[in-house]
N, C-alpha and C positions, 0 to 999 in steps of 0.2 A: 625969346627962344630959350627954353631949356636945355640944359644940357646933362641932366638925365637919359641916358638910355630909352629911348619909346617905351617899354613894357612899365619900366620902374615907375617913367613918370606918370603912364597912367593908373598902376596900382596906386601910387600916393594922390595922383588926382580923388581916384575913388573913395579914398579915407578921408580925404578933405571934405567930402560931401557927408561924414559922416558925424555930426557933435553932438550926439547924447553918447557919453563917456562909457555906459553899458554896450551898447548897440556897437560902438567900435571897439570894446572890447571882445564882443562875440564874430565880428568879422576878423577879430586878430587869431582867436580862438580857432576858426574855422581855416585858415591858413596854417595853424599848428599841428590841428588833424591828419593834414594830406602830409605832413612831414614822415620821409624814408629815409631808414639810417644809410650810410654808405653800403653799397654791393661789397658783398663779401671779398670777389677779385678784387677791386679794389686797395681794400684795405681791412684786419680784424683785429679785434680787441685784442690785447691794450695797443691803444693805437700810438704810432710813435710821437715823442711830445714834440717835435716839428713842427707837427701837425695840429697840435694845441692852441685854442686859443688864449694866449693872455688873461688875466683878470677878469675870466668870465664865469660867473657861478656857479652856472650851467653844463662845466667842464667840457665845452665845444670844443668841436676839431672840423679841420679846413684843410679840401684838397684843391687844387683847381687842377685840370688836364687839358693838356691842347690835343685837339681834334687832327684829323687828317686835312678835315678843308681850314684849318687855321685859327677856329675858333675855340673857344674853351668850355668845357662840363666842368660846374660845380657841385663838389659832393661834401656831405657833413655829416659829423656824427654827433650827438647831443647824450651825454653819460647819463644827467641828470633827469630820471622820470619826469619831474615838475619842472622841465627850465621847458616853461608855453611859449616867454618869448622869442626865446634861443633856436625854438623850434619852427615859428612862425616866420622871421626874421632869416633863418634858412632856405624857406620853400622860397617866400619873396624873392630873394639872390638867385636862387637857382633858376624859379621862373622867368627872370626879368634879364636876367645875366650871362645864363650857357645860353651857346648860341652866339655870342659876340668877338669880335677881336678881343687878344688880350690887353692891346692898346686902351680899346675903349672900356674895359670892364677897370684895369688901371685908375682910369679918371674920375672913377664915381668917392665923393666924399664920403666919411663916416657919419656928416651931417643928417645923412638920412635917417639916422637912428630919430633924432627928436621929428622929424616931419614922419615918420610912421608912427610911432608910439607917442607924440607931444610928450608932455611933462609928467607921463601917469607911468613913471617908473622910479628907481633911488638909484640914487648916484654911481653904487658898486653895477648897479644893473644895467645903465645906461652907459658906464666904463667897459664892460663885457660887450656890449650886441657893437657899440661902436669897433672894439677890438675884432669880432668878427669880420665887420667890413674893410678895416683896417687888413687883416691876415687876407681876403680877398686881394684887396690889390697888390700887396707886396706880391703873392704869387703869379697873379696876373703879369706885374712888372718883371716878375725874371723870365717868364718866358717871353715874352716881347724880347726882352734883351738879349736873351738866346737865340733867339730866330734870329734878331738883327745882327748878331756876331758870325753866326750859321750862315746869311747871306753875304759877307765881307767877302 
């Protein structure tokens, strides 16, 4: 049993089916395209460094929001014209992710960066997309923690 998120695990099921290293390249591609910056309400340039992610090339930014029914929307901004991964890597989270407790978005590893992308990235690059999912959960974790303080 997995313990991936159902959406997550089926997107990376889907990539698994995928090993000519072009062909999953252009399916990562094709997840980079449908990437939207954050809604203006939200949040606008320059975005607060907060919001930054860490050691990421790409100079990513990471919001998560809790919902009314208690789950969370994930929204991202990607500075870097050329950061595909960064971009790709976001719609993924967003899809797979808002929509969930914060508990449960919490518990998704940064391991998913190599089982999405495998080994066809560098080092600083793979320190980046992991730090994104990394900046996911910590936010996820403080609103859980809030609520759960909120409920006391």
């Amino acid at each position: 049993m997995s313990l991936l998120p159902g959406k997550l695990n089926d997107i990376i099921d889907q990539l698994n089916m995928v090993d000519d290293v072009m062909e999953r390249s252009h399916f990562l591609v094709s997840y980079a395209n449908k990437f939207e910056t954050i809604p203006s309400e939200i949040a606008q340039p320059p975005y607060p460094k907060q919001n930054m992610v860490p050691h990421c090339e790409s100079e990513a930014y990471v919001w998560v929001q809790e919902r009314n029914d208690h789950t969370v929307k994930l929204y991202f901004a990607v500075d870097n014209p050329s950061g595909i991964s960064a971009k790709a890597l976001a719609v993924i989270l967003d899809q797979a992710l808002s929509g969930l407790p914060p508990e449960q978005v919490a518990r998704v590893n940064p391991d998913i960066v190599e089982k999405i992308f495998r080994q066809n990235m560098s080092m600083g690059k793979g320190m980046g997309l992991s730090a994104m999912v990394q900046a996911v959960r910590v936010k996820a974790e403080r609103i859980a923690q809030q609520r759960a303080m909120n409920e006391d």
